[in-house]
N, C-alpha and C positions, 0 to 999 in steps of 0.2 A: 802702642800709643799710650799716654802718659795721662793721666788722670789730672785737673786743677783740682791738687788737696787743700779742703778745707781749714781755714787754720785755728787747727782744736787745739793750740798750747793758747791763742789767744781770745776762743771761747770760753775756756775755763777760766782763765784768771779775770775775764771780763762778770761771767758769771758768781767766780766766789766775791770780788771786789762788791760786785751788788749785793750779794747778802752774806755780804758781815763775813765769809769764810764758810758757812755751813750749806755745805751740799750733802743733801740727804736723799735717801730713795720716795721718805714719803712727800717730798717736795717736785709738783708737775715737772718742772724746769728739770731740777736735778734727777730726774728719772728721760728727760728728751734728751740730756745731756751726754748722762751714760749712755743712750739707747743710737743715740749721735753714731761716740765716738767708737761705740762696737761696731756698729755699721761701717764705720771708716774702714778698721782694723781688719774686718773681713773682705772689705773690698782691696784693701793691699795685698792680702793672702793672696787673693784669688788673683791679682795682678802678677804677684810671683810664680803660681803654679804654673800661669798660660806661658810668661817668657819661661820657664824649667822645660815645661812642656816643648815648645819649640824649639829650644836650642839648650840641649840637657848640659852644654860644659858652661853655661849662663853661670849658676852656682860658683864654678870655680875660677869664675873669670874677675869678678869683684873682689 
């Protein structure tokens, strides 16, 4: 079952447009931002391993 991803190419550019281009760690936002879209990234991994997992020729079929 397929996950509704977030769409983190159009929180960034919404987030840099608001300030000016600089996203930094010591900035709240740009630290929820990063912290976002590692969350995302890990949740795609883990979405890859479960389909590998159950059906191991997944990988070679894309």
């Amino acid at each position: 079952m397929a996950h509704a991803q977030p769409d983190v190419d159009g929180a960034v550019a919404s987030y840099v447009q608001q300030t000016g281009g600089q996203i930094t760690d010591e900035s709240q936002a740009g630290r929820d931002l990063l912290e976002n879209y590692g969350l995302l990234a890990q949740r795609q991994n883990a979405d890859l391993v479960r389909l590998t997992n159950s059906d191991p020729q997944y990988l070679f079929s894309h």
